[in-house]
C-alpha positions as CSV (number, residue, x, y, z in Angstrom):
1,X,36.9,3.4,158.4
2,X,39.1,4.4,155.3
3,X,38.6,2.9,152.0
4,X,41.3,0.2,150.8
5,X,43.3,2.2,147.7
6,X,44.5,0.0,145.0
7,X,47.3,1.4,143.1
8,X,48.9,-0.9,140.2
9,X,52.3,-0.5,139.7
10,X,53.8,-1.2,135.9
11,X,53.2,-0.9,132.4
12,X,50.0,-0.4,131.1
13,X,48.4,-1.8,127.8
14,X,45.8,-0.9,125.5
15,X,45.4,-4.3,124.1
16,X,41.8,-6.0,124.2
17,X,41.3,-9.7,123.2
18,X,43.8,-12.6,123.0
19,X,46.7,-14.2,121.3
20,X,46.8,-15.9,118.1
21,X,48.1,-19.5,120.0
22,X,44.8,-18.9,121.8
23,X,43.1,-17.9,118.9
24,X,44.0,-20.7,116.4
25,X,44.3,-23.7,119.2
26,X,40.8,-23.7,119.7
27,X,39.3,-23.9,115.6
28,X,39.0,-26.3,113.6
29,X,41.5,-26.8,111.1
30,X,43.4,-24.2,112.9
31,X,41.6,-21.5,111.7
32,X,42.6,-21.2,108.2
33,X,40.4,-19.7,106.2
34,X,39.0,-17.8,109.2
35,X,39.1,-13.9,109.3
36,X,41.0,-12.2,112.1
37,X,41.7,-8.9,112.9
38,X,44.1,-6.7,115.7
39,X,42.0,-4.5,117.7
40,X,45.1,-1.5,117.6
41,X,44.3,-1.5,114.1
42,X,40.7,-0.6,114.2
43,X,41.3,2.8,114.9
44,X,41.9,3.7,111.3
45,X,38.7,4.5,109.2
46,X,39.6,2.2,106.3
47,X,39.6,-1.8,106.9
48,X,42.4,-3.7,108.4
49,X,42.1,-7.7,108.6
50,X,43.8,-10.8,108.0
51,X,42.8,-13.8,106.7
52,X,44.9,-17.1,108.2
53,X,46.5,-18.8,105.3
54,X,48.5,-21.5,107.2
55,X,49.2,-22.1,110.9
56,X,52.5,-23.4,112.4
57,X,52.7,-24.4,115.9
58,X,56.3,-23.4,117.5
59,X,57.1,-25.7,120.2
60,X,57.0,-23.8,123.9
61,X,60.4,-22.9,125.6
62,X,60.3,-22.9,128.8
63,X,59.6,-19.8,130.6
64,X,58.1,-18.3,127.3
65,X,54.9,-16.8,126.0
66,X,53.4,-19.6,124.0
67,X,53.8,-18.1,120.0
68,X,52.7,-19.6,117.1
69,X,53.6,-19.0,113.2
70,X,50.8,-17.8,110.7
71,X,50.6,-17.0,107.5
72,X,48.0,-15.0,106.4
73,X,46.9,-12.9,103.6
74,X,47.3,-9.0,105.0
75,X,44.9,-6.0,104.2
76,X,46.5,-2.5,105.6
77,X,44.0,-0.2,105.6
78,X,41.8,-1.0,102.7
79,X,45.0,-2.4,100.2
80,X,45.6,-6.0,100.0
81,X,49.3,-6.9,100.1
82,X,50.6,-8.5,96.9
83,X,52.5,-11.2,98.9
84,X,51.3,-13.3,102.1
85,X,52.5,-12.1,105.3
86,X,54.3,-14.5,108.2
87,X,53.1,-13.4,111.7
88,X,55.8,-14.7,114.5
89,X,57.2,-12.0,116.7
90,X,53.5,-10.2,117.5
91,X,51.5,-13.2,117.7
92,X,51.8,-13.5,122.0
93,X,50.2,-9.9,121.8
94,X,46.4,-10.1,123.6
95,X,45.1,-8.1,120.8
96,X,43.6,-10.6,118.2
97,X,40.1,-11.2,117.7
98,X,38.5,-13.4,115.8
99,X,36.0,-12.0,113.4
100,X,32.7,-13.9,113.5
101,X,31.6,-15.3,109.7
102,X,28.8,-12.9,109.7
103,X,30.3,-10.2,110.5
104,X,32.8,-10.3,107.6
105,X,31.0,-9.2,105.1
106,X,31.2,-5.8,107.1
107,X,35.2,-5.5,106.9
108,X,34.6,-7.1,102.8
109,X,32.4,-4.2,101.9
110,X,34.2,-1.6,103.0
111,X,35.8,0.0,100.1
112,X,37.3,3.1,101.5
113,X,41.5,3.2,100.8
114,X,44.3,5.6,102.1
115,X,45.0,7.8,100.1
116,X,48.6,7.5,98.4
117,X,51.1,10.6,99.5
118,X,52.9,12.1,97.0
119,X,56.7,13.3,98.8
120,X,58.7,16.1,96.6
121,X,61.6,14.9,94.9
122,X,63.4,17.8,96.7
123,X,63.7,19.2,99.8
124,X,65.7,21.9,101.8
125,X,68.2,21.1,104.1
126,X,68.1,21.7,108.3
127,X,68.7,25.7,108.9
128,X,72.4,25.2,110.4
129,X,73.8,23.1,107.5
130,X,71.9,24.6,104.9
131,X,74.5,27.7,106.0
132,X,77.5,25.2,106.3
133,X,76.6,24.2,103.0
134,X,76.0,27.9,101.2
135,X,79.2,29.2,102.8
136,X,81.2,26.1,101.3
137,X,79.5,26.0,97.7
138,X,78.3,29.6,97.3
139,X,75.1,28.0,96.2
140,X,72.0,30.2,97.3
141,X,69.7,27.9,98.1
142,X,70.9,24.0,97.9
143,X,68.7,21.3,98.2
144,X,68.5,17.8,99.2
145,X,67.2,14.9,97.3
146,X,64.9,12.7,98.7
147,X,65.5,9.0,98.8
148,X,62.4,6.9,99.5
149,X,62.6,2.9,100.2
150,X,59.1,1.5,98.3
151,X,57.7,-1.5,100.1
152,X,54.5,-3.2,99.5
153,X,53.0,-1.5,102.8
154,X,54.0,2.1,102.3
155,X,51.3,3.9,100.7
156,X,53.8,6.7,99.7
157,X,55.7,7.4,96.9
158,X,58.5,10.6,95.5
159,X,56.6,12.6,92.8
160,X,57.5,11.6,89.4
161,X,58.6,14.8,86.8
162,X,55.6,17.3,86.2
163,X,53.8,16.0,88.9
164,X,52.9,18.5,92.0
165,X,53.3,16.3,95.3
166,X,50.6,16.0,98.1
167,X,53.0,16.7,100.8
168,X,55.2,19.2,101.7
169,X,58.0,19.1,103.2
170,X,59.7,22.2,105.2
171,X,62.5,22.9,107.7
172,X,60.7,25.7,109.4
173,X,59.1,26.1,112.5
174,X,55.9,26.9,111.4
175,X,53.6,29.2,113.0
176,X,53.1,28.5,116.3
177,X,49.4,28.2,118.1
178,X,48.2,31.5,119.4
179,X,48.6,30.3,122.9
180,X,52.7,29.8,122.6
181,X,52.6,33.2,119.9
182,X,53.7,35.3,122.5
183,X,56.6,33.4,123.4
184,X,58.0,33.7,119.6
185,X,57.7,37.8,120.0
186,X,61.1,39.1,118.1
187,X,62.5,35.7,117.8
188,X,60.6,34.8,114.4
């Protein structure tokens, strides 16, 4: 007799847990004050939590994942954002847990931060138009500037004059692994 062979068919997801209208429907008080956190998150060393400000139930369309609008105050790993943080479009993701109150003293005490990246203010251009652009300029070696939009969630900033940034930034192909170095022979 042969084994029945179950084979799913369709996208796969790495969420675990549930949505926020599930979530929030259930507390008192809808949650706020409560701590809750998204389980893709975890994966970074430094803490990563929310803590629900104000709840909004959206009224259910027919045919639709049930959402619901929070606001809540945002920590990205290990910084606090300035401003509180409206959660509409991801809250019918299954990834939301709710963080028991003893356990928060565990995501509280965790002081560890990223570390802020430092981009230089200049950079050189791709190989074909840094060519286009020698040949039409005679310039040797031009460069580009760097323009960097700053929001409260980017922990990365352009390097100010003087200052040597943590990052560098480079058009080339780099060395390749010693596996693939035999395909590069004469080429580079």
């Amino acid at each position: 007799m042969s084994q029945k062979v179950i084979k799913y068919i369709g996208r796969t997801t790495d969420f675990r847990g549930s949505t926020l209208w599930e979530l929030v429907s259930t507390l008192p008080n809808w949650g706020e004050g409560r701590m809750v956190i998204r389980n893709m998150f975890q994966r970074y060393p430094e803490p990563c939590y929310m803590r629900i400000l104000k709840v909004q139930a959206e009224d259910a369309q027919a045919n639709e994942i049930r959402k619901v609008r929070v606001t809540v105050e945002k920590t990205w790993r290990g910084v606090t954002q300035p401003k509180p943080v409206e959660i509409f479009s991801t809250s019918y993701k299954a990834d939301y847990e709710l963080v028991p109150v003893e356990e928060e003293s565990k995501f509280l005490n965790n002081s560890k931060k990223v570390a802020p990246v430092v981009l230089p203010k200049h950079i050189e251009f791709p190989p074909l138009l840094r060519e286009y652009i020698r040949e039409e300029t005679g310039e040797a070696n031009p460069m580009m500037k760097v323009h960097f939009k700053k929001t409260h969630n980017k922990q990365a900033r352009v390097a100010q004059p003087g200052e040597k940034p943590s990052k560098e930034v480079s058009m080339d192909l780099g060395q390749p692994a010693k596996v693939a170095s035999k395909l590069y022979e004469g080429l580079v």
